[in-house]
Each structure stands twice: as C-alpha cells, then as structure tokens.
FIBATI-656018 format. One record per residue (C-alpha): x, y, z; residue in one letter. Coordinates in Angstrom, 3 decimals. Layout:
N
<site px="X" py="Y" pz="Z" type="A"/>
...
***
This chain:
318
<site px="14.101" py="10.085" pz="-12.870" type="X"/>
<site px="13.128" py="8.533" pz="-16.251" type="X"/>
<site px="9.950" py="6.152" pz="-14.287" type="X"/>
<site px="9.461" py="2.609" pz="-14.438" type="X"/>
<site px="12.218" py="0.366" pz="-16.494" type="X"/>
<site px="11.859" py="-3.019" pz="-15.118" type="X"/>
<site px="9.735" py="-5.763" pz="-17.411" type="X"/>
<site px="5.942" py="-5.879" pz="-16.540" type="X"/>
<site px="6.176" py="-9.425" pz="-16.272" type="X"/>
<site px="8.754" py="-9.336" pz="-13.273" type="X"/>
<site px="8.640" py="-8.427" pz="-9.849" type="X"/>
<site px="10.212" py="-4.919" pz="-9.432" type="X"/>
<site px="12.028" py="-3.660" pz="-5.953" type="X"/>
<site px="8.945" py="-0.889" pz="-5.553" type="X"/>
<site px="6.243" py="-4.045" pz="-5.267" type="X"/>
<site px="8.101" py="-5.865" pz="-2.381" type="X"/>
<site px="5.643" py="-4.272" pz="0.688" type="X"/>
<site px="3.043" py="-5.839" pz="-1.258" type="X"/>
<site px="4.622" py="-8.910" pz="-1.833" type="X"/>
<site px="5.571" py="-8.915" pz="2.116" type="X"/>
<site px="2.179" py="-7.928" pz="3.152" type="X"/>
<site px="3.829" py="-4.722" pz="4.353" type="X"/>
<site px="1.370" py="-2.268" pz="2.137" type="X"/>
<site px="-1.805" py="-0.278" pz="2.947" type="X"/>
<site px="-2.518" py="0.005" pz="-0.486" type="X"/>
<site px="-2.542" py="-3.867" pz="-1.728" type="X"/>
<site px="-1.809" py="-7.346" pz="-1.019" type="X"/>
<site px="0.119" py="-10.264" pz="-2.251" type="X"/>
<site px="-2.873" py="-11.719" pz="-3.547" type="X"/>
<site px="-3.808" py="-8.743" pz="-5.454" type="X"/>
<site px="0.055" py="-8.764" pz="-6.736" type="X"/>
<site px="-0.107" py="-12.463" pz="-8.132" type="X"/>
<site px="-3.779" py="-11.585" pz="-9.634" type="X"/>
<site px="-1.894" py="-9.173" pz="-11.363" type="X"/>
<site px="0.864" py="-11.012" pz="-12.798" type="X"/>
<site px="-1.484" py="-14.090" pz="-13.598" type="X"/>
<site px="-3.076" py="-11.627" pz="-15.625" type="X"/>
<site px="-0.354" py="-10.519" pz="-17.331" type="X"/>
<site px="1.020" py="-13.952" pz="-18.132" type="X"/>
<site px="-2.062" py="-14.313" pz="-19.933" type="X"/>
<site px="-1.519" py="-12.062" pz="-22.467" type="X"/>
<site px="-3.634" py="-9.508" pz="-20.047" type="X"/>
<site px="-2.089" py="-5.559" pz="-20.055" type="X"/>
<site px="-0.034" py="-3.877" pz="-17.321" type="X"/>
<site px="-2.207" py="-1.995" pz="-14.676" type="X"/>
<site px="-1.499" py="1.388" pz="-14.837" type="X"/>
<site px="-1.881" py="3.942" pz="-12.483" type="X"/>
<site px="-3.262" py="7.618" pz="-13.948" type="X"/>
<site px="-0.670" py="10.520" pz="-12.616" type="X"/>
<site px="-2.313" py="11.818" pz="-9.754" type="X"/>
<site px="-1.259" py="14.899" pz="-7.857" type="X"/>
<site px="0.553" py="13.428" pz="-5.501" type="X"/>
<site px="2.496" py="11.165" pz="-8.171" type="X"/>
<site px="3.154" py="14.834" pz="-10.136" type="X"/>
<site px="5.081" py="16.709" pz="-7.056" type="X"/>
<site px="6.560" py="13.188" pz="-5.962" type="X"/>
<site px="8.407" py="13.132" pz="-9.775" type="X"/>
<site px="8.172" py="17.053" pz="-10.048" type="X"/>
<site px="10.699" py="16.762" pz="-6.703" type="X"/>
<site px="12.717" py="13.947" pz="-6.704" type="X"/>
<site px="15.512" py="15.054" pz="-8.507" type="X"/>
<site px="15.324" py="18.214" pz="-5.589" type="X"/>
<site px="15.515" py="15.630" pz="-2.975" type="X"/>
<site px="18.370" py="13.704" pz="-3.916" type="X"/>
<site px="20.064" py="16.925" pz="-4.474" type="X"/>
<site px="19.655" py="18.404" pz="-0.898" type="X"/>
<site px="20.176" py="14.596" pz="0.578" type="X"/>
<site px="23.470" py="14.240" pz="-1.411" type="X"/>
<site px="24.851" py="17.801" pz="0.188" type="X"/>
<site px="23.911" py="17.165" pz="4.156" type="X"/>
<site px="25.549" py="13.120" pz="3.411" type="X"/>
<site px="28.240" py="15.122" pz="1.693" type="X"/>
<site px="28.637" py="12.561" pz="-1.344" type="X"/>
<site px="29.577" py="13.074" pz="-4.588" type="X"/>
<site px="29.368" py="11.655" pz="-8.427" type="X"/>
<site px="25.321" py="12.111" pz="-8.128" type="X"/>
<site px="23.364" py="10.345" pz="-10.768" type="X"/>
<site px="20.257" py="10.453" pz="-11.528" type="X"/>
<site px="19.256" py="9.391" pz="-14.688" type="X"/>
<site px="18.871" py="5.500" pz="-15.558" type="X"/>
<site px="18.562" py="4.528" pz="-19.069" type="X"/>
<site px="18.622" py="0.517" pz="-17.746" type="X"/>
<site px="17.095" py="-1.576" pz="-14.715" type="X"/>
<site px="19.528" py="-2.929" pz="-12.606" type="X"/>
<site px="18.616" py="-7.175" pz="-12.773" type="X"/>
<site px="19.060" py="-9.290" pz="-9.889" type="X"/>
<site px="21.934" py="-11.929" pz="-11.155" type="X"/>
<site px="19.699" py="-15.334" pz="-10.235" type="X"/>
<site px="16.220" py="-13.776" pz="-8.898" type="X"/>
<site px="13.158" py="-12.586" pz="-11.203" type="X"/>
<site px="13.530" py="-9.294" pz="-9.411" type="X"/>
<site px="14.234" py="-6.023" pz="-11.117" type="X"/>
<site px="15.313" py="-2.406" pz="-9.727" type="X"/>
<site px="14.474" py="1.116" pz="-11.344" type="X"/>
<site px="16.876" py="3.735" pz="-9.196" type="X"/>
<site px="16.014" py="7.032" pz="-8.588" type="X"/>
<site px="20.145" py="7.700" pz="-7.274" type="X"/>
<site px="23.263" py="6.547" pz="-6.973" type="X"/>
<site px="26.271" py="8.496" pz="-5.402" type="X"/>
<site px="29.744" py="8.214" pz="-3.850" type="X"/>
<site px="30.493" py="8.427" pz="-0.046" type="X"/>
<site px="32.788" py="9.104" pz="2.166" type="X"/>
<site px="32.184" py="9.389" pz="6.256" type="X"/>
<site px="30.723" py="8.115" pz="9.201" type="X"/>
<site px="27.326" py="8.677" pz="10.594" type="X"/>
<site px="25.450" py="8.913" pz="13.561" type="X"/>
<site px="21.995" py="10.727" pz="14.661" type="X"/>
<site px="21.927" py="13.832" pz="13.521" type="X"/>
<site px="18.174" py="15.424" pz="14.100" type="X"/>
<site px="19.365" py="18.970" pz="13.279" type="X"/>
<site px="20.010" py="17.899" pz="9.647" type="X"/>
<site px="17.336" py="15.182" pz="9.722" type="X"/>
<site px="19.553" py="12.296" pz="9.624" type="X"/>
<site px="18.594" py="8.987" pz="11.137" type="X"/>
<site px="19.829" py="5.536" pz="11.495" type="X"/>
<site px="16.707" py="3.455" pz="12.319" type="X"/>
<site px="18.469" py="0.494" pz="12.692" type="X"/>
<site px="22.555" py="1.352" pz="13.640" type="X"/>
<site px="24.096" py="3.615" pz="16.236" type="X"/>
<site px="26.618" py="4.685" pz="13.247" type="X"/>
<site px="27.198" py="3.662" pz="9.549" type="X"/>
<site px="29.731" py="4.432" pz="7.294" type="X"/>
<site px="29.397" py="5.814" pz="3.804" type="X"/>
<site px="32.252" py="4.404" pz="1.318" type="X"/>
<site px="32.300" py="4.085" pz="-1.715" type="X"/>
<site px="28.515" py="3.473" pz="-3.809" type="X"/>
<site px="25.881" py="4.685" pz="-2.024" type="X"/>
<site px="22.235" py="4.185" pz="-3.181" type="X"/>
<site px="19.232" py="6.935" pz="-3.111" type="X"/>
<site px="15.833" py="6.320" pz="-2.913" type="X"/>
<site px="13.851" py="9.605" pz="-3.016" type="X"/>
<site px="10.054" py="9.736" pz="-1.267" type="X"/>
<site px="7.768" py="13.004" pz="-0.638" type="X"/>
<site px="4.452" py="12.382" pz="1.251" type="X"/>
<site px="2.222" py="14.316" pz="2.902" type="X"/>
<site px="2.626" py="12.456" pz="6.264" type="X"/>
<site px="4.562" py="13.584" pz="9.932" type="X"/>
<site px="7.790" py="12.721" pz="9.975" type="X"/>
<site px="9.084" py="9.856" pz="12.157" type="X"/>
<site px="12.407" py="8.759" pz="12.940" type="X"/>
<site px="11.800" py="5.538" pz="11.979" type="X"/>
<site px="10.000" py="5.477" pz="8.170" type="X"/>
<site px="7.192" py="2.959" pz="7.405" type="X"/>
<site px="8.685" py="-0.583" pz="5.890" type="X"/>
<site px="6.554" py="0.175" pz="2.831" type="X"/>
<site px="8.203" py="4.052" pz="2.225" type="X"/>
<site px="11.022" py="2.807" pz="1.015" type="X"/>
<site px="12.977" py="0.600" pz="3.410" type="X"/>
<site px="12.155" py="-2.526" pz="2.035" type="X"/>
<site px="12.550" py="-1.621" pz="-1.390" type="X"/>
<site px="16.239" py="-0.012" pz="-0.432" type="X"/>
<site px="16.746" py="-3.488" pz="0.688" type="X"/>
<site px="15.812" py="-5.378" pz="-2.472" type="X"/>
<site px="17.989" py="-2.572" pz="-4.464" type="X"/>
<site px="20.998" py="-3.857" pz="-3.177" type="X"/>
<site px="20.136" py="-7.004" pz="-3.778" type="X"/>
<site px="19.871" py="-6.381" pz="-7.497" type="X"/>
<site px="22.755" py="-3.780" pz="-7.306" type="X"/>
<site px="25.343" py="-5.194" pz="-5.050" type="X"/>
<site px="25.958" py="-1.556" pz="-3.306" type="X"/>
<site px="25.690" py="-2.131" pz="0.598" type="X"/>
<site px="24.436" py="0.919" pz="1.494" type="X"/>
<site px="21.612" py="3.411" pz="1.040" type="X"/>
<site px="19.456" py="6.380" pz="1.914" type="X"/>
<site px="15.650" py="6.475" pz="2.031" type="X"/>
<site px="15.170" py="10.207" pz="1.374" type="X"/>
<site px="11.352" py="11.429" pz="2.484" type="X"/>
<site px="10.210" py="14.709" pz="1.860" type="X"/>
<site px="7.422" py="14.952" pz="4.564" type="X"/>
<site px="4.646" py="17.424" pz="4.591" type="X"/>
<site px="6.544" py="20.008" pz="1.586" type="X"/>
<site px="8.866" py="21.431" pz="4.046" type="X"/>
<site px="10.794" py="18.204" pz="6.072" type="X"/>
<site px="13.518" py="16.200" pz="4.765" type="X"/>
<site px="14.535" py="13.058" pz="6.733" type="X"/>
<site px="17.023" py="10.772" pz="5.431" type="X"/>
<site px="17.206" py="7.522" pz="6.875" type="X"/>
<site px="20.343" py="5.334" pz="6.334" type="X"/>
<site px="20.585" py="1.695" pz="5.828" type="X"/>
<site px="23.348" py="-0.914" pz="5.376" type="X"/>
<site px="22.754" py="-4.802" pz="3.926" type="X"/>
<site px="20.409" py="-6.183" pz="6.035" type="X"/>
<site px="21.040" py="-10.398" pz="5.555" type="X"/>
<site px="18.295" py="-10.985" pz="6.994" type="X"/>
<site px="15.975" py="-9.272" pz="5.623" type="X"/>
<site px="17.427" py="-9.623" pz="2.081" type="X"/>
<site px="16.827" py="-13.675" pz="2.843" type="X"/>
<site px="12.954" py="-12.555" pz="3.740" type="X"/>
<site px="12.738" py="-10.821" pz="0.367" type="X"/>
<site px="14.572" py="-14.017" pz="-1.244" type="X"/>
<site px="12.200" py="-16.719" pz="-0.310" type="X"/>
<site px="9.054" py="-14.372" pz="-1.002" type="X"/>
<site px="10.453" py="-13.936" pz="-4.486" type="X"/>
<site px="10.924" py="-17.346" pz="-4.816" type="X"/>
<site px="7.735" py="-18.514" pz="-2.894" type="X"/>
<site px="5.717" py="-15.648" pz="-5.048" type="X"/>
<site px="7.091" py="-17.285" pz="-8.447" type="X"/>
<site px="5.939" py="-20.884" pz="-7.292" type="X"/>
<site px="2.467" py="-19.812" pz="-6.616" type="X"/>
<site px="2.619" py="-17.937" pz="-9.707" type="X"/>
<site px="3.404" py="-20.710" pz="-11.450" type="X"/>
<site px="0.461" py="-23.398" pz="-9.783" type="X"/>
<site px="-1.892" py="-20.644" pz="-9.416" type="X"/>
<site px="-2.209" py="-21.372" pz="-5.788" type="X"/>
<site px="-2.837" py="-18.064" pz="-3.886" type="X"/>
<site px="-1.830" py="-16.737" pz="-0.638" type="X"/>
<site px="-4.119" py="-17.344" pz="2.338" type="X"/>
<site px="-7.043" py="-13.878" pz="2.261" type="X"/>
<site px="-6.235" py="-11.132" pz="4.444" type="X"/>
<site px="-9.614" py="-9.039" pz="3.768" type="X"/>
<site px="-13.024" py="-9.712" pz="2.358" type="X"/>
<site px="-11.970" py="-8.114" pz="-0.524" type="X"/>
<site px="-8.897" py="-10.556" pz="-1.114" type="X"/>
<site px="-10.851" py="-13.547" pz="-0.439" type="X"/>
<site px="-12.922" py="-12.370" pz="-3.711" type="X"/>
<site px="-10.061" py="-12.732" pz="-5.097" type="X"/>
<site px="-8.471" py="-16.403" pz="-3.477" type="X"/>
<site px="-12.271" py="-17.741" pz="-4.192" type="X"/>
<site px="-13.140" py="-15.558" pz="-7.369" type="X"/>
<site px="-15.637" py="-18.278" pz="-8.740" type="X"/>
<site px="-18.793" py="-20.569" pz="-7.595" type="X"/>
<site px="-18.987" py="-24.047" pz="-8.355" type="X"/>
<site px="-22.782" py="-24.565" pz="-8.450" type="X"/>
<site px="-21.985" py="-28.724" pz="-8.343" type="X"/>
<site px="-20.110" py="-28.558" pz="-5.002" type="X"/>
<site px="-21.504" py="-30.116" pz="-1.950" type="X"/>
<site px="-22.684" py="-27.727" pz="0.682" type="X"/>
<site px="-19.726" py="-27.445" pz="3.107" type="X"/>
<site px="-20.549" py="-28.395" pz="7.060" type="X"/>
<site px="-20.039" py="-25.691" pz="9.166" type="X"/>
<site px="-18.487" py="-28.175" pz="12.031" type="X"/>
<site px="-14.996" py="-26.557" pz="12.590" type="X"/>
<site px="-14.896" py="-24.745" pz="15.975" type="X"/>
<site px="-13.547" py="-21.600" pz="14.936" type="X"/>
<site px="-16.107" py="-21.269" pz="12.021" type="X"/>
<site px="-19.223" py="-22.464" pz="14.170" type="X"/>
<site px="-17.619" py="-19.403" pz="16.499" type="X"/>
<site px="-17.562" py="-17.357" pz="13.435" type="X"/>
<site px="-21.127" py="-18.048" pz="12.079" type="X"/>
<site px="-22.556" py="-17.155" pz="15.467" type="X"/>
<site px="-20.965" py="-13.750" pz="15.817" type="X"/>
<site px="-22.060" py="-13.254" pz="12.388" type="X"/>
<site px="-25.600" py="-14.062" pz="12.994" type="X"/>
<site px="-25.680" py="-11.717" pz="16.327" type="X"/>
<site px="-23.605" py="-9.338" pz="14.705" type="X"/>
<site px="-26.065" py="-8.768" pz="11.582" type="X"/>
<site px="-29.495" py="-9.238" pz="14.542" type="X"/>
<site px="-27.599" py="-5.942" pz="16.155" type="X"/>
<site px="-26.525" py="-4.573" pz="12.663" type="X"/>
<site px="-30.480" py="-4.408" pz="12.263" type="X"/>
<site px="-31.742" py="-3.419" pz="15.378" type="X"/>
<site px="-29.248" py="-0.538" pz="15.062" type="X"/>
<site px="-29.917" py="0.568" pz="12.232" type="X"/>
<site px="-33.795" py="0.718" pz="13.064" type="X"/>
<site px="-32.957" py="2.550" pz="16.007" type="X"/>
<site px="-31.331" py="5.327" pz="13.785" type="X"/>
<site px="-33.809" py="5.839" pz="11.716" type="X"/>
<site px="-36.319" py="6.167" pz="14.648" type="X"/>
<site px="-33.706" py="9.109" pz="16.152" type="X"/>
<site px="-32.985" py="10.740" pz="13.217" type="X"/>
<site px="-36.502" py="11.193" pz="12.427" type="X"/>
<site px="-37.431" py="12.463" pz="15.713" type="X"/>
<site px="-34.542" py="15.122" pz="15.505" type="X"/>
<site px="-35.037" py="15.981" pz="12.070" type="X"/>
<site px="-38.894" py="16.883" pz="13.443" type="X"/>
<site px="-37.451" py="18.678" pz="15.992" type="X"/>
<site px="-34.922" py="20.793" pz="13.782" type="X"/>
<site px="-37.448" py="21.933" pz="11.075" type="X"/>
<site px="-36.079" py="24.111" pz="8.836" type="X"/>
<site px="-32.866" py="24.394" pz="11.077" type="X"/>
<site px="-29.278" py="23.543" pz="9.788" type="X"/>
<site px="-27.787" py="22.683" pz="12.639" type="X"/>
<site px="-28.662" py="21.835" pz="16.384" type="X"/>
<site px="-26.498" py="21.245" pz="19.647" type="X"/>
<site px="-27.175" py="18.733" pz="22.690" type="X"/>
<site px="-25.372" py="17.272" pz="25.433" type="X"/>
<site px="-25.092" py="13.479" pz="26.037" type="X"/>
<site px="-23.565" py="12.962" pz="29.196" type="X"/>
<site px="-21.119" py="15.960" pz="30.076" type="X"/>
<site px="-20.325" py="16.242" pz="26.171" type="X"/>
<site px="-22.026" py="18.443" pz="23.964" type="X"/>
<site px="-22.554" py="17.064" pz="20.262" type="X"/>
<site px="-23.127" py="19.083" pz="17.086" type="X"/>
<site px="-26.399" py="17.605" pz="14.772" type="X"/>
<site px="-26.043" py="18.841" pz="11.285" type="X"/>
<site px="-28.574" py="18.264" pz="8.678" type="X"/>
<site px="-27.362" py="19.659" pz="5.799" type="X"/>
<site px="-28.895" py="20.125" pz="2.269" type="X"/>
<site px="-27.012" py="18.697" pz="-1.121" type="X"/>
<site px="-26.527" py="20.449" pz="-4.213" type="X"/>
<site px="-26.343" py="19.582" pz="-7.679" type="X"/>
<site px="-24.993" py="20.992" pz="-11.228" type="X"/>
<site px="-27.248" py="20.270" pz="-13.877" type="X"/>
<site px="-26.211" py="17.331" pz="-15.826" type="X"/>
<site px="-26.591" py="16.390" pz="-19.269" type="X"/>
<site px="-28.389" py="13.287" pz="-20.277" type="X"/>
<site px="-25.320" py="10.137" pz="-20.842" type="X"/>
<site px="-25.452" py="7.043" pz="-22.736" type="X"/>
<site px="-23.997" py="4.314" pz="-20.448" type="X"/>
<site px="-21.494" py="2.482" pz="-22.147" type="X"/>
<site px="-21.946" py="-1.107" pz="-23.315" type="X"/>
<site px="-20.106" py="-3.780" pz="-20.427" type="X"/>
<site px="-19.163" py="-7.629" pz="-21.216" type="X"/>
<site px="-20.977" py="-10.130" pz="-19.130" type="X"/>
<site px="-18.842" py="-11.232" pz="-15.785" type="X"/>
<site px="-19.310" py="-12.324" pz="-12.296" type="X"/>
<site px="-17.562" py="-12.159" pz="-9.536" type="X"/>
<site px="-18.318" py="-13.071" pz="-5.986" type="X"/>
<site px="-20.227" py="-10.738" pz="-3.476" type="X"/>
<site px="-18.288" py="-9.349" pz="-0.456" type="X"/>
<site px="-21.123" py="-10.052" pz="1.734" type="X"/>
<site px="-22.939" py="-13.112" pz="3.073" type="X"/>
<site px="-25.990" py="-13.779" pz="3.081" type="X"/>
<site px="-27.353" py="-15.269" pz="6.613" type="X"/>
<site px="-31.271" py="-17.250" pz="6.470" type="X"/>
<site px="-32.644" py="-19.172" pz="8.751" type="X"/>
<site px="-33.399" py="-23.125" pz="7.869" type="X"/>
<site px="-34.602" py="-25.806" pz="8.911" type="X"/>
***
C-alpha cells in the first residue's frame, strides 16, 4: 500500500488491459504515445487523486484483510518497499498483497468466493492479492481489465502461481475471485510485451481503434503528399456512408430546430410539458441555467502546436 514502484520508463503489470486492448479507459496506442514521450526526456503522466482513487487506497489494506480471513491464509503483507522485476521481460509489478495458503476451493457465493475459470483450486504455499473497490454490480466473473490480467502478469514477474482478485463492489460487496497460472495467457502478455517494445523502439504504432487514436497513429500532415485515391472498396463504401450519413446528420438537425421551436412556442413560460408519441408518453423539459458571478481571468499564455482534427471535412468537387 505504498503506490506505484515500478520505473516510468517500463511497462508495469497495472497497464497490461491497455496494452491488450482490454481497457475502457485507453489504448495501446495511447500507451506507446506515452512511453515515446517519456523516452524523450518527456515527464510521467500523472493522474490527480480523485475520489474514487482516495477510498480505493483509503480501503485496500481493509480488503486484503477481510479476503485473507474468508481464504483463511496467513503471513499477510502488505507493504512493498521494492517492485517485483520480471527476470528477462521489461515488465515490472507493484503488489498490493502477498500471503500464505493452505486449502482447497470451490464456489462459495455465501462468502463471495468465485473461481471464474476452475471448478476448484488449491491454495499452497504463496498466494498473491490484488485488492479493487469500484462502484460497479458485482459479477461472478470480474472484467479482464479489474484485475485479472494484471494478476496474471504478477506472477509472471513473481513466480507465485496463484492469486486473488479482491473487488470491493458498490461499498458493501466483497467478491474474491481466484486464479492459478494461466500459460496461455501469460504467453499473450509475453509477446505483447515484446511486440509493444519493438514498436516502441521503430515508432511504428498499432493499427487505430477510435477517431481519437487515429489522431494519434496519424498525428501530423504532410502538406507535399499526393492526394490519396479513394479506389479501395471498403473506403469507397466508407466515403459514401459518410457523405449520406453527414446529408441526414443535417437534415436532422434542421428538423430539430424546427420542433423545438414550435414546442418551445407552445410551452411559454412553462418548465415542463408532457405528450404521447405512439402509446408512450414523453416528458419535454425546458429548463433555465444558472450562473455564479465570475471574476474577470487572464488566460494563460499556450505554445504554438497542431494536431489533427477528429472530424472530416466532406465538399463536393468536380
């Protein structure tokens, strides 16, 4: 429970969703981007405690606690003053437990024990904890990128065979889900790591998987480049949804205007109205915005950049 110990420069266990495009929250392009950044000379990003991040650390020693007692393990630590290296891999672990066990385990719903992936497991010997509190249902089965894959990665870089993902869901629900080795996911993890550091190395990024990462893949305009032939079939099927999708885009959004005026005409000096379309009855609210007085700022001063739009723009030619 002392945070982050792994270098900045090296891929740490809590990053590999990202790196396997397992993450809501970013992708492996951002994660290289990152890195490429850092390599040159660029800082660390980092991440303002948010509340969230201040129960999830405020709790996680209480969570390993109460996981330990229901697996019945002993020898609980908690407190790493040193990453834990993987022994040929640029891949680094920060633990939040490790713990000794004894016993076999099956299902056990009444004390929120699960086995996503084994009828039964046995817990001997070193046992590793990752702790977890979010605000979302519990599941028997957790979400690859709460925890699973990083368990995986830890016993890569620790050699201990078996772990718990302990999630705290919703302040009052503790699931703990066990895992042994997985080989084949650990070989998944492997060749990303080593595929990541290749691509790291030629700059080459990953294929996008949003607009937003293709800003990224394709951050810069070369102004002396040819004008590229739109002649492959899935792009020429791509430009013409794009050019009916934006004709629709605008027709639509005409159309709203025209409605909303009418029923803000209708609704005066009214808050809210009802109306039934079909057999269901919508709620119209038109509500008013208010705002604290505000004293006058000085924007800040910003260095010049560019970077490309996230929208294209679509003109007819000749």
């Amino acid at each position: 429970m002392v945070g982050k110990l792994t270098r900045d420069d090296v891929l740490s266990t809590s990053r590999l969703p990202v790196l396997l495009n397992a993450s809501p929250y970013a992708t492996p392009n951002e994660l290289l981007q990152e890195m490429l950044d850092i390599d040159a000379g660029g800082q660390p990003v980092r991440i303002p405690q948010n509340e969230p991040m201040f129960w999830g650390d405020t709790l996680e020693g209480t969570i390993l606690r109460e996981a330990a007692r229901r697996l019945g393990l002993t020898d609980l630590e908690t407190n790493f003053t040193e990453p834990f290296e993987h022994p040929t891999l640029p891949l680094g672990a920060s633990l939040d437990g490790r713990a000794k066990g004894s016993g076999t385990f099956v299902d056990d719903p009444s004390n929120g024990i699960y086995l996503p992936n084994d009828d039964s497991i046995t817990l001997d010997g070193p046992i590793l904890l990752e702790a977890k509190n979010t605000n979302a249902y519990p599941a028997e089965r957790p979400a690859l990128w709460r925890g699973p894959l990083q368990m995986q990665a830890q016993m890569m870089c620790t050699g201990i065979a078996r772990g718990a993902v302990c999630v705290l869901h919703q302040g009052n629900q503790l699931r703990i889900y066990l895992y042994r080795k997985d080989n084949i996911v650990q070989s998944q993890i492997t060749d990303a790591v080593l595929n990541f550091e290749e691509r790291r190395k030629t700059r080459e990024f990953y294929p996008a998987y949003s607009i937003h990462d293709a800003t990224i893949v394709h951050s810069t305009t070369d102004t002396s480049a040819r004008p590229v032939e739109i002649d492959d079939e899935d792009a020429k099927t791509a430009l013409e949804d794009l050019v009916h999708a934006q004709k629709h885009k605008a027709m639509a959004e005409q159309d709203i205007q025209q409605a909303s005026l009418c029923l803000m005409n209708l609704m005066g000096d009214a808050e809210v109205a009802y109306g039934l379309v079909g057999n269901q009855k919508y709620m119209v609210k038109w509500p008013s915005r208010h705002y604290k007085a505000q004293p006058e700022k000085v924007t800040p001063a910003k260095p010049a950049r560019s970077m490309r739009s996230k929208t294209l723009v679509i003109k007819e030619t000749d």
